[in-house]
C-alpha positions in Angstrom: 0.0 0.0 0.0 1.2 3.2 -1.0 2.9 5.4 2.1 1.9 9.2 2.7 5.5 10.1 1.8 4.9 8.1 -1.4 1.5 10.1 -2.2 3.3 13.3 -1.7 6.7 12.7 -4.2 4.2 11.5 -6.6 1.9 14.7 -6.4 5.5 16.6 -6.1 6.2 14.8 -9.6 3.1 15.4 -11.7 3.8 19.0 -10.4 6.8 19.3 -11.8 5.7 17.8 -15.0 2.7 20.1 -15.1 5.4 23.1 -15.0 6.9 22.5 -18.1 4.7 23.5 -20.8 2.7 21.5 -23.3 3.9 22.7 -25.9 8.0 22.6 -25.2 7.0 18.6 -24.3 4.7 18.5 -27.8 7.7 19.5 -29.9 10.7 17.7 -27.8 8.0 14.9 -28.9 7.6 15.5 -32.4 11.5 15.7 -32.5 12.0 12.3 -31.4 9.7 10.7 -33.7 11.3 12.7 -36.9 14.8 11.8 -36.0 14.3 8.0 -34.6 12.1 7.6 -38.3 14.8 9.3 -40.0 17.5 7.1 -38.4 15.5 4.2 -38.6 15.3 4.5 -42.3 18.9 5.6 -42.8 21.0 3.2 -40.8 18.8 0.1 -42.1 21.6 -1.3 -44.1 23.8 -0.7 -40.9 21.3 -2.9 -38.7 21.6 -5.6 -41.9 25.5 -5.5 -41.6 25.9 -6.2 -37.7 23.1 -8.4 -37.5 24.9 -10.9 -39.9 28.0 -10.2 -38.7 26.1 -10.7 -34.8 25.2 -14.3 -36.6 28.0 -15.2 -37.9 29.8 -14.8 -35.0 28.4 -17.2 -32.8 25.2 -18.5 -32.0 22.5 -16.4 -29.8 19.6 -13.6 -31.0 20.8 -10.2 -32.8 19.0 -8.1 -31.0 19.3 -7.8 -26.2 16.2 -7.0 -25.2 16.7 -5.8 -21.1 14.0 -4.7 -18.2 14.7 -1.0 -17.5 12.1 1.1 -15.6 10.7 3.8 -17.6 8.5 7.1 -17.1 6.7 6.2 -14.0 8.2 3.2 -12.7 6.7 1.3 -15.8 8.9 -1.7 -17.0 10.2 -2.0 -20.2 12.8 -4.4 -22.6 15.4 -1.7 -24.4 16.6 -2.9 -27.6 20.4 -3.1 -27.9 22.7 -5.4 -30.4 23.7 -8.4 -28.2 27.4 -8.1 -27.0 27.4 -10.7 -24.8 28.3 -14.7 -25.7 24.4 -16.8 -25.3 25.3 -18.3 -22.1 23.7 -18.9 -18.7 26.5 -16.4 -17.2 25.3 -13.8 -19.6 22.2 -13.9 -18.1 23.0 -15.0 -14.7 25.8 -12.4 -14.1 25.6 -8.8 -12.8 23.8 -6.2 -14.4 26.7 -4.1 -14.7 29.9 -4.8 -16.7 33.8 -3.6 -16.4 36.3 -4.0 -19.0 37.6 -7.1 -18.3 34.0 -8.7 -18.1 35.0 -11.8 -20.1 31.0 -12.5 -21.0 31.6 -9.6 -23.6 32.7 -11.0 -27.5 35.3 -9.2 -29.3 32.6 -7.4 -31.9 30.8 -7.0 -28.6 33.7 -5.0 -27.5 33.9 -3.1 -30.6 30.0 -2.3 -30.5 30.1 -0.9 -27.1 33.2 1.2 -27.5 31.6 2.4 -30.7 28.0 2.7 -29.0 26.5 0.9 -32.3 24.7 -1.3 -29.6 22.9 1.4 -28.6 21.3 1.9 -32.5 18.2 -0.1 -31.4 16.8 2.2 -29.1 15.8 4.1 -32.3 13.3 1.9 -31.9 12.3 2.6 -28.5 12.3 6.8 -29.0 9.6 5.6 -32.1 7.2 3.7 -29.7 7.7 6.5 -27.0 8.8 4.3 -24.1 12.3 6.3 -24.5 13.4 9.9 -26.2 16.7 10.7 -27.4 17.5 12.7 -24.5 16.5 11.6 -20.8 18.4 10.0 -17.9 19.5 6.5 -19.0 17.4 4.0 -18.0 18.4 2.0 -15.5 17.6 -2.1 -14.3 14.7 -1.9 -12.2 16.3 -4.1 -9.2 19.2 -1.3 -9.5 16.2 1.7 -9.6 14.3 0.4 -6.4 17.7 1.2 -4.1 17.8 4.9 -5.4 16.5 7.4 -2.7 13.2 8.0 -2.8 13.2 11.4 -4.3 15.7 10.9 -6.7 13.7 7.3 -8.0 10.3 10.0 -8.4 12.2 12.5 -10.1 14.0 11.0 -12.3 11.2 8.9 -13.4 9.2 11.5 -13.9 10.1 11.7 -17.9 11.4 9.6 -20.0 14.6 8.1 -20.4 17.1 8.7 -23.1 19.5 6.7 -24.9 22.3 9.5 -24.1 22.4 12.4 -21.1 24.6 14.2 -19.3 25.2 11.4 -17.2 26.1 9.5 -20.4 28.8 11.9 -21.5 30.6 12.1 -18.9 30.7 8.6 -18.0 30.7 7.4 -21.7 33.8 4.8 -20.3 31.8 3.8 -17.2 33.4 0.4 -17.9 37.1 1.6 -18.0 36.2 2.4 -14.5 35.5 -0.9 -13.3 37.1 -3.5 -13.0 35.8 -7.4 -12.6 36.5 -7.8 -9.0 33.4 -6.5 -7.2 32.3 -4.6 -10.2 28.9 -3.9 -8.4 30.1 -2.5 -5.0 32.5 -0.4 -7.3 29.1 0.7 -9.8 26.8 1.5 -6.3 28.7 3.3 -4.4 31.0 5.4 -6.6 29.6 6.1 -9.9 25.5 5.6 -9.2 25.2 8.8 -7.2 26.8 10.9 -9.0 24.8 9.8 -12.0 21.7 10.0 -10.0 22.8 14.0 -9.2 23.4 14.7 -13.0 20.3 13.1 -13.8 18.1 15.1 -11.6 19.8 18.3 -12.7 18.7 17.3 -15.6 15.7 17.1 -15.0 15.3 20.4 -13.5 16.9 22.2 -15.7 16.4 20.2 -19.4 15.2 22.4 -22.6 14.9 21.9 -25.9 18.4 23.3 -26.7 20.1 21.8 -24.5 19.2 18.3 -25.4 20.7 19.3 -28.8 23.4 19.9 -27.1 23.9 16.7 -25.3 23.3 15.3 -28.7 26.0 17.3 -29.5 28.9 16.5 -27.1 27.6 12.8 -27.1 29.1 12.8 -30.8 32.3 14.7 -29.7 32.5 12.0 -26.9 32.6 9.2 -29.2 35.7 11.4 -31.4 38.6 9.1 -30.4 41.1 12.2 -30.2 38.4 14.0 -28.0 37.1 10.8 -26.1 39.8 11.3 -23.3 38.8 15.3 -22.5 36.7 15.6 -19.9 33.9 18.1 -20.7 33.2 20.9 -18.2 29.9 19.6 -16.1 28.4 23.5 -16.5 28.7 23.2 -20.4 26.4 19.9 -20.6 23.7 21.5 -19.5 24.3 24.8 -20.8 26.6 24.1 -24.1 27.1 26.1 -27.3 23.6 26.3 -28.6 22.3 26.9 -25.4 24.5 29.6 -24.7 24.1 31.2 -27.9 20.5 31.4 -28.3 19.9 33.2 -24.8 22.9 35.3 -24.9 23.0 36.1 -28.4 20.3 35.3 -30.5 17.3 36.3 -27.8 18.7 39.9 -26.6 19.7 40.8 -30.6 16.2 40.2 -31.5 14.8 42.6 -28.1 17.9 44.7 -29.4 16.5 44.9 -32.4 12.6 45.4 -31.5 14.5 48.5 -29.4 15.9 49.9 -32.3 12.8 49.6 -34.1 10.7 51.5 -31.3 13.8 53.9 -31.0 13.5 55.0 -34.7 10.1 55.3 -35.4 9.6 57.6 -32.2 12.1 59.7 -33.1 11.2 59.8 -36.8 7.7 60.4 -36.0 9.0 63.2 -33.7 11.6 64.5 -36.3 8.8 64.9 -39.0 6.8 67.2 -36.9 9.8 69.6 -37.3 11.3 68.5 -41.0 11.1 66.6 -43.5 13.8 63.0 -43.1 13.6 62.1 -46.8 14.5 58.9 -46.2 11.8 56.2 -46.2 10.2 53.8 -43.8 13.1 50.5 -45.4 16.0 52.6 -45.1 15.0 53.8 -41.7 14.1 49.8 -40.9 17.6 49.0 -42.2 19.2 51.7 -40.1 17.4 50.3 -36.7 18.7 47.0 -38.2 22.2 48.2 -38.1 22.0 49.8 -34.4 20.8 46.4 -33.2 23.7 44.8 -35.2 26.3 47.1 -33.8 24.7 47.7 -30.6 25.0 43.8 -30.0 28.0 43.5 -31.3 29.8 46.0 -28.9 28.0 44.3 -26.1 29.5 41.3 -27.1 33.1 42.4 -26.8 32.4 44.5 -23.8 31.2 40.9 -21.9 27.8 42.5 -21.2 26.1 38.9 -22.4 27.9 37.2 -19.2 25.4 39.6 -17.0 22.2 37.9 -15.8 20.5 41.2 -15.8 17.8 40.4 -13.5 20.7 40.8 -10.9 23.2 42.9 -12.7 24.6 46.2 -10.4 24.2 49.7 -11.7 28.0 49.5 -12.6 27.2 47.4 -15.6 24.4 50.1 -16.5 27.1 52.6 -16.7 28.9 49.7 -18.9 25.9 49.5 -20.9 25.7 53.6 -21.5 29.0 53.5 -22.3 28.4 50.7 -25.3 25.3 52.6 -26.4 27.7 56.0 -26.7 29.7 54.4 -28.8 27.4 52.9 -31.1 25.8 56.3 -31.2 29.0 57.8 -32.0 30.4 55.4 -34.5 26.7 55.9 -36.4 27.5 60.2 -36.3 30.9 59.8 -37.5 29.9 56.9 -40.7 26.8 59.0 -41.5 29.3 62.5 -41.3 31.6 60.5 -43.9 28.7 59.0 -45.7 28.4 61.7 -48.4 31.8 61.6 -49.2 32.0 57.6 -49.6 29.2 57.6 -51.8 27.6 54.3 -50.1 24.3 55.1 -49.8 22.0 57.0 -52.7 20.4 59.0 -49.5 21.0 62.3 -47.9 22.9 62.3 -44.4 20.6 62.0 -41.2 20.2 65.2 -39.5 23.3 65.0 -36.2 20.5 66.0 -33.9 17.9 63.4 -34.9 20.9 60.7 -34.9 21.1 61.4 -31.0 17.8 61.5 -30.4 17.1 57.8 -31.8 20.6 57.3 -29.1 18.9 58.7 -26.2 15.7 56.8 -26.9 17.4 53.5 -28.0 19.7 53.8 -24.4 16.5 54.0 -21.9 14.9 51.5 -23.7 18.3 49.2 -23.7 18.0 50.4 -19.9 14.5 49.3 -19.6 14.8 45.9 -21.2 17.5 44.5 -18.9 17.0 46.5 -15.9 13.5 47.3 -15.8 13.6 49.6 -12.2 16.0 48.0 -11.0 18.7 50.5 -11.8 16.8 53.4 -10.0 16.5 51.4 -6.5 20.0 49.8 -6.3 22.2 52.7 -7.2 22.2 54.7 -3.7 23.2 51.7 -2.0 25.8 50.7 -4.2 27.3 54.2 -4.7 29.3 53.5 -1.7 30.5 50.3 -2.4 32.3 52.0 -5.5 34.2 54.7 -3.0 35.8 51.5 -1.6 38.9 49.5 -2.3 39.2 46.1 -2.3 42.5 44.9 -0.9 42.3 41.6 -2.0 44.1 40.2 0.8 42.0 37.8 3.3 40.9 34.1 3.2 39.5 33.1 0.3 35.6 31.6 0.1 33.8 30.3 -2.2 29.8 30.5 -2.4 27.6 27.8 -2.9 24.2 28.3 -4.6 23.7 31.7 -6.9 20.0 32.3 -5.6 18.7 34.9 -2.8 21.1 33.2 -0.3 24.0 33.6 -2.7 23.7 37.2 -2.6 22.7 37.7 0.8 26.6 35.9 1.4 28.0 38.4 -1.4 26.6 41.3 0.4 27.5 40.4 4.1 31.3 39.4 2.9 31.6 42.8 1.5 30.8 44.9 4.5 33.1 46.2 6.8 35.7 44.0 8.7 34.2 40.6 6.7 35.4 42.9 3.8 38.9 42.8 5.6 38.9 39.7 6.7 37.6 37.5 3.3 38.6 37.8 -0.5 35.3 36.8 -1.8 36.1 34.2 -5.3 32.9 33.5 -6.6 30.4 31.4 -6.9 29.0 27.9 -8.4 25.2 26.9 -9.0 23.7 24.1 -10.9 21.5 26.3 -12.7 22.7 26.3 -16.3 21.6 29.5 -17.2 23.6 30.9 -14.7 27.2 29.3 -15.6 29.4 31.8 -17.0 27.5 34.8 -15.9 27.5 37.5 -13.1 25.3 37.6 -10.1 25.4 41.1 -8.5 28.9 41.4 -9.9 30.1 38.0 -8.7 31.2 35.6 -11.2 29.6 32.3 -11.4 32.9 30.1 -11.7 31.0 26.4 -12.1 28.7 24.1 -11.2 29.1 22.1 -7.8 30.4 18.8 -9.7 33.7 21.6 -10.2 33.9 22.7 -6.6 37.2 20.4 -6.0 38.7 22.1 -8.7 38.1 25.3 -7.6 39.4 24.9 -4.1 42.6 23.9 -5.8 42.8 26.4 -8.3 42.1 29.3 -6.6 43.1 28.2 -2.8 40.1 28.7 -1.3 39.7 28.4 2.8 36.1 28.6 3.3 33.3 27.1 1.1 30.3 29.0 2.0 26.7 27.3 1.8 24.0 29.8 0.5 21.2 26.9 -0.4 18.1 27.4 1.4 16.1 24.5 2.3 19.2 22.2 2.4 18.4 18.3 2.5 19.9 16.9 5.7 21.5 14.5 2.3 23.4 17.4 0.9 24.7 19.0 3.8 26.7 15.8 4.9 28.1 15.6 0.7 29.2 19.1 1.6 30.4 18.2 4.9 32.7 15.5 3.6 33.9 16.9 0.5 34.6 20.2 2.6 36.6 17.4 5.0 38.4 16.0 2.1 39.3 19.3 0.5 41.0 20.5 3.9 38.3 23.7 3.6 36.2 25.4 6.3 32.5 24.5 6.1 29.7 27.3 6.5 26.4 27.1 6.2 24.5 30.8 5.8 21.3 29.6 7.3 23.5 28.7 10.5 24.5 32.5 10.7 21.0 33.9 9.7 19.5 31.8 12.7 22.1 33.3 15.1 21.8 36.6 13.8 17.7 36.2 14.0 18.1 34.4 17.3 20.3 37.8 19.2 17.4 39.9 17.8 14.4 38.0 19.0 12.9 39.7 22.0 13.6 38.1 25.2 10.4 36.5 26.9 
């Protein structure tokens, strides 16, 4: 009988599936069934080559078909090429296999370094028990010890024949070896598949399943199969990261531009004539956008998460939008000399006035009123100097706690006493990018690194609503490390605990 915990992961799960919209789900769909179709009907003389090679080699069927647990718990047999000899230790042996697993046949070997065994899951995207991208499925005898929340989580969509689990740990079985191959599988590679899996989960989009698609291929590149791939750029690769910090703020840019010049131009005509035409003034907001975007680029304003960004990048941002405007005066003062346009030059005056409405639009789009709120309380942070001496700390967790721990270490003696580094957060939006001027070094899977590379002392929790689960990870990798361990919901308690009335 199901348990009230039970009831309340499952609700919890169809919640979480209910946030994600129908139609983001719809088209991740669609795309499954056009590629696994397309593959299907493509690789057909590939699946006729192994499969008599798979018969010639030795007796046994072509095709492995294996319980996994699915979307819900719901059992299913994944297709894979067989790479195992038809014995009874084939079947009677563990789930799991190491290098040395000497049930595997040499063109076994060759199919699961190659990951051609993995072709017949095609199949399984087509019928919808699987999709391209999802957590891999996993035996349901290994899936019933998982935690609770990670088992409803993770099997809350469906699985995928690659992830970013799969990437990283695309020579799982270089990691094992024969002798207690299980123990090995359970209790040092599992959970830290079962973490990527359910930041996966959390954080998956259409784009950057493409990219997993993506550095799945570059995984199987033999000179590249060795490099390890940066945890932050699986879930927020190339695509990813130029779509949102490219592609999405040229195309507001642009929508800007548009506004920018046609108030202006409907403002200028009140006065005088432009004489130059509703396409050549769409070109010209074109251009601004262009140039605008362009600057921003090189002046590492798409790095900001602007929801968060500090009025010194709004100065940074004026400063981008004076240039454009400039660089637009001087071509258009040149322009009759050149010849490159059959047009008259734009009035100087009207040139600035499309400026100083393109800049508080710019202004509005990323900061909203933001801007006007922050600045008097960060005026004085500017006045100070930052001696960059101190111990070094490193904040865990980007959100409201991340820059509640920014602020406090930049106040007076903490200032003094602490050399802040940055931060890392599993959100994959946020890798690469600044938080209230802090830069956002990695995701926690890098943390290790980090404490090496930039010696840091103190590893700073800013998580709210930590599992009791996490908080002893943190505990031990912070023992492991040889770093200090703070938690900031430990200091907000004290600090709410001196200012509660006494009784």
């Amino acid at each position: 009988m199901e348990t009230a915990r039970e009831k309340n992961l499952t609700i919890s799960t169809l919640q979480s599936d209910d946030w994600r919209s129908w139609s983001n789900r719809g088209f991740k769909r669609l795309f499954d069934v056009f590629v696994s179709v397309l593959g299907l009907l493509l690789l057909s003389p590939v699946f006729g080559l192994l499969s008599f090679l798979l018969k010639r080699e030795g007796p046994g069927p072509v095709l492995y078909r294996g319980p996994r647990a699915g979307k819900g718990g719901r059992a299913f047999a994944i297709l894979k090429f067989r790479t195992m000899r038809e014995c009874p230790e084939s079947y009677d042996g563990p789930p799991v296999t190491a290098k040395d697993d000497e049930r595997i046949t040499p063109l076994g070997k060759w199919l699961r370094d190659t990951k051609l065994n993995e072709l017949p899951q095609l199949w399984n995207v087509l019928v919808g028990e699987m999709s391209l991208v999802g957590p891999r499925p996993e035996d349901p005898e290994i899936a019933a010890t998982w935690p609770e929340e990670a088992r409803y989580e993770i099997l809350s969509v469906r699985p995928g024949i690659t992830s970013p689990a799969t990437v990283l740990y695309h020579d799982e079985e270089n990691l094992l070896s024969s002798e207690d191959v299980m123990a090995t599988y359970m209790q040092s590679i599992l959970p830290d598949k079962l973490r990527l899996d359910r930041l996966y989960v959390r954080n998956h989009s259409f784009l950057s399943d493409l990219d997993v698609l993506l550095w799945t291929a570059v995984a199987l590149l033999p000179r590249l199969a060795g490099e390890r791939i940066p945890e932050g750029s699986l879930f927020a690769g190339p695509l990813y990261r130029i779509v949102r910090r490219h592609v999405s703020w040229f195309f507001i840019d642009l929508a800007v531009s548009l506004a920018a010049v046609i108030s202006a131009g409907l403002l200028w005509r009140m006065v005088e004539p432009i004489n130059w035409g509703i396409p050549h003034l769409a070109w010209l907001a074109l251009a601004l956008a262009l140039l605008f975007s362009t600057v921003n680029t090189l002046a590492g304003l798409k790095y900001i998460i602007w929801s968060r960004a500090t009025p010194e990048d709004g100065l940074v941002l004026g400063m981008t939008n004076g240039f454009t405007i400039c660089s637009v005066l001087f071509l258009n003062r040149i322009q009759p000399f050149q010849g490159w346009l059959p047009l008259p030059p734009l009035p100087p005056e009207l040139i600035v006035l499309i400026g100083t409405f393109s800049f508080f639009g710019f202004i509005a789009a990323r900061y909203r009123l933001r801007l006007i709120t922050s600045f008097a309380s960060r005026w004085l942070s500017w006045r100070q100097v930052d001696t960059g001496f101190g111990e070094r700390v490193l904040i865990l967790g980007a959100g409201q706690g991340g820059e509640i721990a920014a602020w406090l270490l930049r106040r007076g003696s903490l200032k003094r006493a602490f050399k802040l580094v940055g931060m890392v957060d599993d959100d994959p939006a946020k890798q690469g990018m600044r938080v209230d001027g802090c830069q956002i070094l990695g995701s926690s899977g890098d943390i290790p690194d980090l404490i090496r590379r930039h010696d840091v002392g103190v590893l700073l929790c800013a998580i709210q609503n930590l599992h009791e689960t996490a908080r002893e990870s943190i505990l031990h990798l912070c023992r492991t490390s040889g770093v200090r361990a703070v938690f900031l919901s430990n200091i907000l308690g004290e600090i709410q605990e001196h200012l509660a009335p006494a009784n």
